[in-house]
PDB file of N, CA, C and O in Angstrom:
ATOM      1  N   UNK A   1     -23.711 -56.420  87.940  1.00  0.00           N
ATOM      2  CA  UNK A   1     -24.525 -57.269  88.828  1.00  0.00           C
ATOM      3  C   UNK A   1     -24.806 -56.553  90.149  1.00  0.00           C
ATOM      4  O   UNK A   1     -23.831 -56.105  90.752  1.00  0.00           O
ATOM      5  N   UNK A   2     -26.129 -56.381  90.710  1.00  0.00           N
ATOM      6  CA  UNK A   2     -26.472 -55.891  92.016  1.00  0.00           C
ATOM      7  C   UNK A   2     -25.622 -56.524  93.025  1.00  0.00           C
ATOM      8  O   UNK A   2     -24.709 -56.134  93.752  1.00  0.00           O
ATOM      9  N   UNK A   3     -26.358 -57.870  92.781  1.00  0.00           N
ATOM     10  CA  UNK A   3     -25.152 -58.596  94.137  1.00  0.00           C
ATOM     11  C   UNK A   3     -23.912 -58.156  94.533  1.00  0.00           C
ATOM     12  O   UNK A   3     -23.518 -57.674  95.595  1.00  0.00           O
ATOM     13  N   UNK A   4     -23.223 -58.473  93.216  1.00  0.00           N
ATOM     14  CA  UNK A   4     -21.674 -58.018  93.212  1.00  0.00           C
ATOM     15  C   UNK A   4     -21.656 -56.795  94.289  1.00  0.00           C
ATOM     16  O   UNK A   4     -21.166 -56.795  95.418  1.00  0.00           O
ATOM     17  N   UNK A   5     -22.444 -55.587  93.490  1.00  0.00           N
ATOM     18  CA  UNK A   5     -22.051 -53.987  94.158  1.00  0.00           C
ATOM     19  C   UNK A   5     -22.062 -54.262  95.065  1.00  0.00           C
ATOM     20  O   UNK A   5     -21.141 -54.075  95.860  1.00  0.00           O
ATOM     21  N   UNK A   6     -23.709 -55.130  95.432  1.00  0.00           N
ATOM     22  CA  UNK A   6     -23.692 -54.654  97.099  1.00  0.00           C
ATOM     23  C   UNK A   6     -22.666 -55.523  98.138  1.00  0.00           C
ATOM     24  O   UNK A   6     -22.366 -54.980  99.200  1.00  0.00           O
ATOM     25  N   UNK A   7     -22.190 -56.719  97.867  1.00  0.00           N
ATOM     26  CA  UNK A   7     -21.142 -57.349  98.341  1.00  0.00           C
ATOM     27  C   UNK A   7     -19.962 -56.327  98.394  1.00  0.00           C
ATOM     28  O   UNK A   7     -19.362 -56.213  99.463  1.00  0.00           O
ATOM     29  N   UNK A   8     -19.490 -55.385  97.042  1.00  0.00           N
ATOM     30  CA  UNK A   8     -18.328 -54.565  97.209  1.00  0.00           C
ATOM     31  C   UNK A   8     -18.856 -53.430  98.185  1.00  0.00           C
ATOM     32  O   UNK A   8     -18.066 -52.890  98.959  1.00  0.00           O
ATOM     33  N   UNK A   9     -20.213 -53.067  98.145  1.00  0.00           N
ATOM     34  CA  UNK A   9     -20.574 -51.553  99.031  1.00  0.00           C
ATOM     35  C   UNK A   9     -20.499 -52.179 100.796  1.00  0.00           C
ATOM     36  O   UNK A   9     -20.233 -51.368 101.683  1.00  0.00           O
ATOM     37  N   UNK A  10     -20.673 -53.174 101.029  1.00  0.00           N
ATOM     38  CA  UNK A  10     -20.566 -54.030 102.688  1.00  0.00           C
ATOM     39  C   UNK A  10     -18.836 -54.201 102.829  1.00  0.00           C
ATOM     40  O   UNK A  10     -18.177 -53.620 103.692  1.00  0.00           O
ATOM     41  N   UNK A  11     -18.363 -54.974 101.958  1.00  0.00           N
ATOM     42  CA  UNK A  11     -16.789 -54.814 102.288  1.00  0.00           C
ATOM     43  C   UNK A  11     -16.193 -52.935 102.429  1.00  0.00           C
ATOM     44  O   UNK A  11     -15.434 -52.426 103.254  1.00  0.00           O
ATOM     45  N   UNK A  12     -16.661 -52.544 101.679  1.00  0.00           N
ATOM     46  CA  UNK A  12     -16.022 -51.292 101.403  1.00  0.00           C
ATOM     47  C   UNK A  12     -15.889 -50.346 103.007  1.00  0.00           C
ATOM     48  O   UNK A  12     -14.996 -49.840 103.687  1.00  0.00           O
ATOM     49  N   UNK A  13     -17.336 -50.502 103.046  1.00  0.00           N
ATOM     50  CA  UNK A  13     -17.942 -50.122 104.544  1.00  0.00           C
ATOM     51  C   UNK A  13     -17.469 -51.016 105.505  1.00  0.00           C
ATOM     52  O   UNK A  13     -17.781 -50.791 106.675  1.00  0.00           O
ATOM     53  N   UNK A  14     -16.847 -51.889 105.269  1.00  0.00           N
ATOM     54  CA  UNK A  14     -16.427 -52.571 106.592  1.00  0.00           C
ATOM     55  C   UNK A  14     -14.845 -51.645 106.554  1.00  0.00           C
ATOM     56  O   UNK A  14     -14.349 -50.815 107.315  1.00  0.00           O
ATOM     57  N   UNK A  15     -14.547 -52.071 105.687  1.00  0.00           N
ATOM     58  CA  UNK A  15     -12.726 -52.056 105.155  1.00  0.00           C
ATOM     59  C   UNK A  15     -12.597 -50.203 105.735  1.00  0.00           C
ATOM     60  O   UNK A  15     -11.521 -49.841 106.210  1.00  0.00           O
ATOM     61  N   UNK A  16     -13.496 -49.426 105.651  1.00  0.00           N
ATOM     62  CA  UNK A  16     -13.072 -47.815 105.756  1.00  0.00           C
ATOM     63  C   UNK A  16     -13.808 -47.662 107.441  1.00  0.00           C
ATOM     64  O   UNK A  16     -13.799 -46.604 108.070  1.00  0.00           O
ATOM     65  N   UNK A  17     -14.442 -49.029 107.974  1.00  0.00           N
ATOM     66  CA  UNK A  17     -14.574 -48.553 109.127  1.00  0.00           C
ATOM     67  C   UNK A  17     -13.499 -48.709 109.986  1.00  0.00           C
ATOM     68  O   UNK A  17     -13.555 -48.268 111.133  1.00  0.00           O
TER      69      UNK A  17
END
């Protein structure tokens, strides 16, 4: 699912900032 990724690619990018 797109959504999903892009929900995991925004956390991800939050979480490693």
């Amino acid at each position: 699912e797109p959504l999903r990724t892009a929900h995991l690619s925004v956390f991800t990018c939050f979480y490693l900032r």
